[in-house]
PDB file of N, CA, C and O in Angstrom:
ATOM      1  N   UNK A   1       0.221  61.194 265.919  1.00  0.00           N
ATOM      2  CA  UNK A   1       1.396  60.482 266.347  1.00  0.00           C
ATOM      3  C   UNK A   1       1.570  59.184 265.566  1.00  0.00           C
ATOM      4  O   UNK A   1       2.714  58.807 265.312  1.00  0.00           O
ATOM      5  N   UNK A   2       0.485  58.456 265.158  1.00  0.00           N
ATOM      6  CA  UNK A   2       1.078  57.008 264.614  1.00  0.00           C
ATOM      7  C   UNK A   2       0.636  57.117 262.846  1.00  0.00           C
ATOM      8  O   UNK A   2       0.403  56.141 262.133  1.00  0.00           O
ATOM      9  N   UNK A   3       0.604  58.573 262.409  1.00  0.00           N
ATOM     10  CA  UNK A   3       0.484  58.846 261.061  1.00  0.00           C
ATOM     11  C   UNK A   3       1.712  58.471 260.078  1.00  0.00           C
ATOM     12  O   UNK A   3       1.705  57.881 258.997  1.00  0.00           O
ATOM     13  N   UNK A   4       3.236  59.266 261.173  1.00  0.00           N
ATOM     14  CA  UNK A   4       4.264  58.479 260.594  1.00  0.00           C
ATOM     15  C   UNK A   4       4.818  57.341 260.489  1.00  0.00           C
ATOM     16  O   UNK A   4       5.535  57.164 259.504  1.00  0.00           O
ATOM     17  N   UNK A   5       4.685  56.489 261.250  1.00  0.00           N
ATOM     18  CA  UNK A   5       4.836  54.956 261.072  1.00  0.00           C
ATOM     19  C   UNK A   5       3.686  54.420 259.643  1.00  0.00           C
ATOM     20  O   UNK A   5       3.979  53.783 258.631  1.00  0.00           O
ATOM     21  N   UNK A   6       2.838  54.774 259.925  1.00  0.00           N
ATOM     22  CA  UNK A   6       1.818  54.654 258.791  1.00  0.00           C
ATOM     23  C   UNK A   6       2.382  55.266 257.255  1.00  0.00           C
ATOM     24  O   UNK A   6       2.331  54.544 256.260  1.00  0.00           O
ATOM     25  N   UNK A   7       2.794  56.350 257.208  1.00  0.00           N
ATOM     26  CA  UNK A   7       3.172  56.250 255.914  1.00  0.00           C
ATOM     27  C   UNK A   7       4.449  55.719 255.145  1.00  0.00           C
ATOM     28  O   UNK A   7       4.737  55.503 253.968  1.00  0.00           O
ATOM     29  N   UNK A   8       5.125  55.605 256.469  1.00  0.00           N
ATOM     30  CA  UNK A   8       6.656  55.127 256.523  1.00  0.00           C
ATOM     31  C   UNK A   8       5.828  53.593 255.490  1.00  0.00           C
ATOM     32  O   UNK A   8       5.867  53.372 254.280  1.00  0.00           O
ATOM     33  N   UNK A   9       5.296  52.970 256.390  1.00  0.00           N
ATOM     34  CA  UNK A   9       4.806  51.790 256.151  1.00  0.00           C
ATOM     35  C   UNK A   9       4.371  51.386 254.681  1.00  0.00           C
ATOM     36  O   UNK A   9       4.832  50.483 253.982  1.00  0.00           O
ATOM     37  N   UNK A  10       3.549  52.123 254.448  1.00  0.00           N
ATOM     38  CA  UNK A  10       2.505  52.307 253.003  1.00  0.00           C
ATOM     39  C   UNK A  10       3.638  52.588 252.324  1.00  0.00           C
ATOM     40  O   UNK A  10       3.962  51.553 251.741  1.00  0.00           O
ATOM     41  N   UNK A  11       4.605  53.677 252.041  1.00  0.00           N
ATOM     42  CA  UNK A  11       5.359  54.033 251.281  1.00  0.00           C
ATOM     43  C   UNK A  11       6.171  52.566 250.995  1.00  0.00           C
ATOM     44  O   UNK A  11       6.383  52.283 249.816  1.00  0.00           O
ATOM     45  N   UNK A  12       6.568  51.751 251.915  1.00  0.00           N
ATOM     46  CA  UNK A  12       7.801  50.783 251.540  1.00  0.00           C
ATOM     47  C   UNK A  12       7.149  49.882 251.139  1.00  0.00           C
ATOM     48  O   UNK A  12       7.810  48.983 250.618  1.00  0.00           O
ATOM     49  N   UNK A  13       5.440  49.665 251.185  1.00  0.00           N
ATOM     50  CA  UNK A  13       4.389  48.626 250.441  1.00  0.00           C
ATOM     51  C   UNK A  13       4.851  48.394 249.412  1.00  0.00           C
ATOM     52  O   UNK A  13       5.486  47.490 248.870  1.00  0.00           O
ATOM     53  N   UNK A  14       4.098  50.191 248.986  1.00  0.00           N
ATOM     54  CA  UNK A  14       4.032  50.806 247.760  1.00  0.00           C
ATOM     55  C   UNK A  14       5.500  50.244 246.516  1.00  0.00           C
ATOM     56  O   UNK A  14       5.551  49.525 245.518  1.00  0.00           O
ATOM     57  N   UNK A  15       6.511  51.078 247.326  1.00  0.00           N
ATOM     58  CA  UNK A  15       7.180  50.921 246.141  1.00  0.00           C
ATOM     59  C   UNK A  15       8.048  49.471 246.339  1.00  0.00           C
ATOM     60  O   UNK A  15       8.954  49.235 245.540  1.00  0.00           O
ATOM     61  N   UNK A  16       7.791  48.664 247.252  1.00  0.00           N
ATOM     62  CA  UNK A  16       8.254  47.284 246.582  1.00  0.00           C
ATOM     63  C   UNK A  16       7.423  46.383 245.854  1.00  0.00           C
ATOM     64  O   UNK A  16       7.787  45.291 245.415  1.00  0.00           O
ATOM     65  N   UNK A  17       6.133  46.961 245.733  1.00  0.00           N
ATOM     66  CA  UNK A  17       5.097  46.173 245.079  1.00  0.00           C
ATOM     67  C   UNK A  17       5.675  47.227 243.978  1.00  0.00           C
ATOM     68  O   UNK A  17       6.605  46.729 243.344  1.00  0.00           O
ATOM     69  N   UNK A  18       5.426  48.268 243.680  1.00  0.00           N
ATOM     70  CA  UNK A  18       6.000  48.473 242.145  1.00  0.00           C
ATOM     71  C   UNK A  18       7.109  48.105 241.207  1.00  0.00           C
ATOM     72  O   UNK A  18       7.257  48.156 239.986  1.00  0.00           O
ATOM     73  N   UNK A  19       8.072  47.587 242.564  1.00  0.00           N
ATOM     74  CA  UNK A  19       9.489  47.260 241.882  1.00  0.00           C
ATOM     75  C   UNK A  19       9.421  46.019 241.271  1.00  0.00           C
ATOM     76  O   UNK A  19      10.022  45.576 240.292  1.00  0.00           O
ATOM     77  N   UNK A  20       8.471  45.457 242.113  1.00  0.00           N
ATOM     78  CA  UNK A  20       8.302  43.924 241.612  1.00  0.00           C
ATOM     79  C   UNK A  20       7.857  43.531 240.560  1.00  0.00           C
ATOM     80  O   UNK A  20       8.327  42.678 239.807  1.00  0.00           O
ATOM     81  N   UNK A  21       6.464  44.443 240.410  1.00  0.00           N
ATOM     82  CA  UNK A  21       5.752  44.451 239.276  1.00  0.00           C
ATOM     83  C   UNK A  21       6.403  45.001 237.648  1.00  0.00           C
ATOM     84  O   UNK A  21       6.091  44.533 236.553  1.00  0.00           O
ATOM     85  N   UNK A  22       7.309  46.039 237.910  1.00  0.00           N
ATOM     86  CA  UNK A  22       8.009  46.493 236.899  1.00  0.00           C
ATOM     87  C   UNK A  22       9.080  45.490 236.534  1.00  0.00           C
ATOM     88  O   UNK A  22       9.374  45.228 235.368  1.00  0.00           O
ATOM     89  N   UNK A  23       9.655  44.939 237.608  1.00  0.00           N
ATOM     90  CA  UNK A  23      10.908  43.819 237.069  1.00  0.00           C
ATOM     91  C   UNK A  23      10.398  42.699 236.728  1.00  0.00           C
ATOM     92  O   UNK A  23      11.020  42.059 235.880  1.00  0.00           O
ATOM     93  N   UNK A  24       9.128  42.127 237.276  1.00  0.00           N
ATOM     94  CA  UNK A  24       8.630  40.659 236.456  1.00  0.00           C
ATOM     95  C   UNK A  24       8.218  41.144 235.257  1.00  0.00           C
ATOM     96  O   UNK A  24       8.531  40.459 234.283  1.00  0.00           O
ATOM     97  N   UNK A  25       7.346  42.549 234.982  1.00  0.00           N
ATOM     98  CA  UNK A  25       6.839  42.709 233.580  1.00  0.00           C
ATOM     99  C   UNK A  25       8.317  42.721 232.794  1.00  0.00           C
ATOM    100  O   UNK A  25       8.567  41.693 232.165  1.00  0.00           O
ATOM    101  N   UNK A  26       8.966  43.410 232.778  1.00  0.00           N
ATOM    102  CA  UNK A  26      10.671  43.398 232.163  1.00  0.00           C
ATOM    103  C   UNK A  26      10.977  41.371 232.164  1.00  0.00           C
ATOM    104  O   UNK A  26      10.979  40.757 231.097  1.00  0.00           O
ATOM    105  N   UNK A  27      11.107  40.957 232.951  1.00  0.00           N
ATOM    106  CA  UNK A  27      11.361  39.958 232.885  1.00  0.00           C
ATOM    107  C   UNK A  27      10.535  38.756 231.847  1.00  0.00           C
ATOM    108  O   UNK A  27      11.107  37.850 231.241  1.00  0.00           O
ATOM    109  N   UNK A  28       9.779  38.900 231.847  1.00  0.00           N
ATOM    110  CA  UNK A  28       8.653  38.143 230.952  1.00  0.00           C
ATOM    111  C   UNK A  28       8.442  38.812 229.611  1.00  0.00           C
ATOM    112  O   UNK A  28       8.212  38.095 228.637  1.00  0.00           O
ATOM    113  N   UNK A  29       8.516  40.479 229.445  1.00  0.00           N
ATOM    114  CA  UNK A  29       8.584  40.844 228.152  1.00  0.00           C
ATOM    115  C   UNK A  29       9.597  40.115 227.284  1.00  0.00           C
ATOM    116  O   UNK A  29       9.482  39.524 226.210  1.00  0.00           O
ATOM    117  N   UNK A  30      11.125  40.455 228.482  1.00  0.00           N
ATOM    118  CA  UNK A  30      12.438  39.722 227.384  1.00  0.00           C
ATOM    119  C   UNK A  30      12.582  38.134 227.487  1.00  0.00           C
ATOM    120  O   UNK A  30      13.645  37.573 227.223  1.00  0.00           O
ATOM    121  N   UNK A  31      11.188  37.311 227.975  1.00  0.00           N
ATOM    122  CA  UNK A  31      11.351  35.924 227.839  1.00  0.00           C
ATOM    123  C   UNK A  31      12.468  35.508 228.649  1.00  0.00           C
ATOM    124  O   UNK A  31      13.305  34.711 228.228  1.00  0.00           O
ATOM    125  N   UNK A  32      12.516  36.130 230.041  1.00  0.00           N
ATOM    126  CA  UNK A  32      13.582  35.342 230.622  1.00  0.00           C
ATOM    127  C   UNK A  32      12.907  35.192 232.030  1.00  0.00           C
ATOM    128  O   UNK A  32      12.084  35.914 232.593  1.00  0.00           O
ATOM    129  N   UNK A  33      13.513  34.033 232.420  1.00  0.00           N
ATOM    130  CA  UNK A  33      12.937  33.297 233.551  1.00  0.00           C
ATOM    131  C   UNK A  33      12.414  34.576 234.683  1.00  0.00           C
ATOM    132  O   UNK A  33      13.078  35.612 234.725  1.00  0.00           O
ATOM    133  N   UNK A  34      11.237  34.415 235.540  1.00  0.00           N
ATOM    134  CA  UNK A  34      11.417  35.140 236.619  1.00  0.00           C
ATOM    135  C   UNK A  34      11.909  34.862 237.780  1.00  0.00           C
ATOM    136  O   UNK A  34      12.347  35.690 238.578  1.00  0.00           O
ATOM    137  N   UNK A  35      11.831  33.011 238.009  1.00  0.00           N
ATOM    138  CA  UNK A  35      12.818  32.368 238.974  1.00  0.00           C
ATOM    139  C   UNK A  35      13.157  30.952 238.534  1.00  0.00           C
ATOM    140  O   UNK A  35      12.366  30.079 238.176  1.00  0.00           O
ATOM    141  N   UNK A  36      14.254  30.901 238.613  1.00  0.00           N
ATOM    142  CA  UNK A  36      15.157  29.602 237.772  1.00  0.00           C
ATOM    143  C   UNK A  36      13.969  27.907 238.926  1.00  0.00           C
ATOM    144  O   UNK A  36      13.314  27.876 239.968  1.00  0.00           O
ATOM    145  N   UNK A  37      14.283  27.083 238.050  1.00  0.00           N
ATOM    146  CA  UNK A  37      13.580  25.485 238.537  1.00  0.00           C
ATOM    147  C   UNK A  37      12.034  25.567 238.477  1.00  0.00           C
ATOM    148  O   UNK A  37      11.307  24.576 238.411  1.00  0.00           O
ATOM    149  N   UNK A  38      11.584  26.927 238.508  1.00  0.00           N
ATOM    150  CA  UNK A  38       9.795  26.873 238.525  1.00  0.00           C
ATOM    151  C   UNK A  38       8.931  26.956 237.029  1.00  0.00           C
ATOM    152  O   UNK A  38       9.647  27.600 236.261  1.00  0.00           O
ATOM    153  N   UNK A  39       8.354  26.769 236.715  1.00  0.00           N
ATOM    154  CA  UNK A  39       7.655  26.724 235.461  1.00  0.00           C
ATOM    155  C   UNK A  39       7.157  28.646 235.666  1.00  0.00           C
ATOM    156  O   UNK A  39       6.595  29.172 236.626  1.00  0.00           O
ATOM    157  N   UNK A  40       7.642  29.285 234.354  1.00  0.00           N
ATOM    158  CA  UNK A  40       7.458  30.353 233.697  1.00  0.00           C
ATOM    159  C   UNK A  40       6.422  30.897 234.063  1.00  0.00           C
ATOM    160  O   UNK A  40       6.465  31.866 234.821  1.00  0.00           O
ATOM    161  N   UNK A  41       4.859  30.206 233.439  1.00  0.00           N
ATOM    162  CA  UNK A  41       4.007  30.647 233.845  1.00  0.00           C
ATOM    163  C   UNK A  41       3.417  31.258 235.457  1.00  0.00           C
ATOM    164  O   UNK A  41       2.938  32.338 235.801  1.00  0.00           O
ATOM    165  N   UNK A  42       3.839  29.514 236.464  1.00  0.00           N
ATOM    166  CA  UNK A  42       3.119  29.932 237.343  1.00  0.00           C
ATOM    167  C   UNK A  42       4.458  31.172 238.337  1.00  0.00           C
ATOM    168  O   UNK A  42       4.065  31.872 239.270  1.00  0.00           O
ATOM    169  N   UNK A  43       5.574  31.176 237.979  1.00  0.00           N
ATOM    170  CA  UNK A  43       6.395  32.219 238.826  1.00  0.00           C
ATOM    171  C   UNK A  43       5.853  33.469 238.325  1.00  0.00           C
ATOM    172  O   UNK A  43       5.494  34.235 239.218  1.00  0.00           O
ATOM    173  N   UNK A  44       5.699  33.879 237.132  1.00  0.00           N
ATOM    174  CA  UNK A  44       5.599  35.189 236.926  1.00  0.00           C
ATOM    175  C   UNK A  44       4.206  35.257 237.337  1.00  0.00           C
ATOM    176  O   UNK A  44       3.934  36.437 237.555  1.00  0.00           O
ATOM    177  N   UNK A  45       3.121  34.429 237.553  1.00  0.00           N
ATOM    178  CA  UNK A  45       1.679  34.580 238.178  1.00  0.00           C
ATOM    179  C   UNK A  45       1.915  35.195 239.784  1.00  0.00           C
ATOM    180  O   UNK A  45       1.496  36.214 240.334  1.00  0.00           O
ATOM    181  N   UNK A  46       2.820  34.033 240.266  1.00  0.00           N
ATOM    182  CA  UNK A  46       3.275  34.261 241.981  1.00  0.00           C
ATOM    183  C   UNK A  46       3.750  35.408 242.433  1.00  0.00           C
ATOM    184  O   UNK A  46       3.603  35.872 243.564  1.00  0.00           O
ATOM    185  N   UNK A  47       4.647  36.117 241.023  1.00  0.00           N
ATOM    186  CA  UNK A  47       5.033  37.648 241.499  1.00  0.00           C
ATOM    187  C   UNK A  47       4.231  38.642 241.779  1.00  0.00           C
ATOM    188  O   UNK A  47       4.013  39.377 242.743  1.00  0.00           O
ATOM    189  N   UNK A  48       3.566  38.391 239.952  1.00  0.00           N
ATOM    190  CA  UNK A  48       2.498  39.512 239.997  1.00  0.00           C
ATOM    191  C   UNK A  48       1.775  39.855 241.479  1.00  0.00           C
ATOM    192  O   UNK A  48       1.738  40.915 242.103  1.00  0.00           O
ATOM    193  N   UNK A  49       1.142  38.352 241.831  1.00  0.00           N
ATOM    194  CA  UNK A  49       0.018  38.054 242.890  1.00  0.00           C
ATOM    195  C   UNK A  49       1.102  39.077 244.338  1.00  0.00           C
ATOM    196  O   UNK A  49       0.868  39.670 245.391  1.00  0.00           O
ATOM    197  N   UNK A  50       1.915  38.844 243.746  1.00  0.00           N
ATOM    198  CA  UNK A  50       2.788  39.397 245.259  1.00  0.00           C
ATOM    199  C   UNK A  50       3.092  40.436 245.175  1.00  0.00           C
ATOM    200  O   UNK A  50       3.605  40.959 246.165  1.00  0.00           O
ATOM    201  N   UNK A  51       2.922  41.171 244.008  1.00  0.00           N
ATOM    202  CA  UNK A  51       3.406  42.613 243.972  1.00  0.00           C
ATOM    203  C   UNK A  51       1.852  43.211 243.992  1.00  0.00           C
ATOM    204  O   UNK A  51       1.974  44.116 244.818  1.00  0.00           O
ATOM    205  N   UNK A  52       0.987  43.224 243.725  1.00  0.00           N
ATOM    206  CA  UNK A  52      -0.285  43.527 243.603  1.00  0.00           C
ATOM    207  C   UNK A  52      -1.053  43.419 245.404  1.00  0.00           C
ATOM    208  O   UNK A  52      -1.727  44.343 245.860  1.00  0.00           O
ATOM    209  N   UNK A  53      -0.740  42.053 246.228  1.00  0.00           N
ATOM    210  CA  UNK A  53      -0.333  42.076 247.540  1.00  0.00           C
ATOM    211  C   UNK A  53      -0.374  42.985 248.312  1.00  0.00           C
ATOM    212  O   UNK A  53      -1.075  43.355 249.254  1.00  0.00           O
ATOM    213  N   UNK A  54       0.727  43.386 247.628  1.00  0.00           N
ATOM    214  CA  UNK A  54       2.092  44.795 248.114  1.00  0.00           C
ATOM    215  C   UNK A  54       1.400  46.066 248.216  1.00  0.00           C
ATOM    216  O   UNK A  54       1.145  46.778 249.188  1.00  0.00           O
ATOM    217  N   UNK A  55       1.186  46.164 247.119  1.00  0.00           N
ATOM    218  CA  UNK A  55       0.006  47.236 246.526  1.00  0.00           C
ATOM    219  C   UNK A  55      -0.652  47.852 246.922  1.00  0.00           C
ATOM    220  O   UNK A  55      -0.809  49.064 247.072  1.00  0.00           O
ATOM    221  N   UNK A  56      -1.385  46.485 247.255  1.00  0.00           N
ATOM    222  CA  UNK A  56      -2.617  46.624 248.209  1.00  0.00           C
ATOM    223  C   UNK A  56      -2.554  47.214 250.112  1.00  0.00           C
ATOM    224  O   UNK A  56      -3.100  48.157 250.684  1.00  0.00           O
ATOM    225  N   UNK A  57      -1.734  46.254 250.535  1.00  0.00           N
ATOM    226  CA  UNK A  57      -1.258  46.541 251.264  1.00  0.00           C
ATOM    227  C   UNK A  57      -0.555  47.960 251.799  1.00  0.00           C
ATOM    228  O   UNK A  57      -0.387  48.240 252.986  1.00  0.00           O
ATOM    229  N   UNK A  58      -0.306  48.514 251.039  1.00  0.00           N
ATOM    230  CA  UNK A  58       0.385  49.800 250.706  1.00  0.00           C
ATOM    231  C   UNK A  58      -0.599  51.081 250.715  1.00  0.00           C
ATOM    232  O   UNK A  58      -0.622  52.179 251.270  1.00  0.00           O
ATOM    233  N   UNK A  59      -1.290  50.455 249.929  1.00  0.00           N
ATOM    234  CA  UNK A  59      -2.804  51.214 249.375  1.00  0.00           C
ATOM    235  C   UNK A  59      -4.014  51.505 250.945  1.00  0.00           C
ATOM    236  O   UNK A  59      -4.708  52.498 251.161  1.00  0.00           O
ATOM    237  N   UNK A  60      -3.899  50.437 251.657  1.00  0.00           N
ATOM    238  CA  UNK A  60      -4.733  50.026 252.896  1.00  0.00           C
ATOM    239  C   UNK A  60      -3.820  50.817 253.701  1.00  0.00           C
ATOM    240  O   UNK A  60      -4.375  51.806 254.180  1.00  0.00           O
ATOM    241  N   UNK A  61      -2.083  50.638 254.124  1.00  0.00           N
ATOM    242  CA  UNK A  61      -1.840  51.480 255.059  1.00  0.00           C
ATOM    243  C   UNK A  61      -2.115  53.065 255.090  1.00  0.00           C
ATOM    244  O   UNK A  61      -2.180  53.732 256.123  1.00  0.00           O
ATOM    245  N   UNK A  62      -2.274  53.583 253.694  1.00  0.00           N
ATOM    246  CA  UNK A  62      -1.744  55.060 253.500  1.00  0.00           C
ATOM    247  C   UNK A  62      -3.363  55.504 253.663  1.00  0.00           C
ATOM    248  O   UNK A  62      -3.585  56.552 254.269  1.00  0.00           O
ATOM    249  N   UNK A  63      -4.935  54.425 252.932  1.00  0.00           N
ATOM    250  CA  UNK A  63      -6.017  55.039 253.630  1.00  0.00           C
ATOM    251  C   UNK A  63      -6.121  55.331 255.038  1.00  0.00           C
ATOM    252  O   UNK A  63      -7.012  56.056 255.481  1.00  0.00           O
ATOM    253  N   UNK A  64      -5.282  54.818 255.719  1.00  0.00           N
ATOM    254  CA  UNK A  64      -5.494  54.889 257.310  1.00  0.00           C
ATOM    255  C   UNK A  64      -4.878  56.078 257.963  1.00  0.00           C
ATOM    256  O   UNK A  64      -4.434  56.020 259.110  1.00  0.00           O
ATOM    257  N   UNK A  65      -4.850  57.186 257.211  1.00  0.00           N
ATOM    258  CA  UNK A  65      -4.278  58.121 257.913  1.00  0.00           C
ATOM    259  C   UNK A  65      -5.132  59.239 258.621  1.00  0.00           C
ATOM    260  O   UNK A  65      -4.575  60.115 259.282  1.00  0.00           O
TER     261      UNK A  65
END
């Protein structure tokens, strides 16, 4: 019974930690900001860290089945 909430869960981790990770790498390949007023370096660090997060998170709900 609480398998589907669980993957529901993991699944929407999953792929917003990938979306993230694919659009900051895009974003930093073509040298363009990942968020306007913050210094380059540490935003595209903050994404990564947050899409990887995600990931994880994602990764942890879907072992729990």
């Amino acid at each position: 019974m609480d398998g589907g909430p669980a993957v529901f869960t993991g699944a929407v981790f999953a792929l917003f930690g990938l979306a993230l990770l694919a659009w900051t790498a895009v974003r930093v390949r073509h040298r363009e900001p990942v968020a306007h007023g913050v210094s380059p370096v540490a935003s595209a660090a903050l994404a990564t860290l947050a899409a990887l997060l995600s990931l994880a998170a994602g990764a942890w709900c879907l072992s729990r089945l």
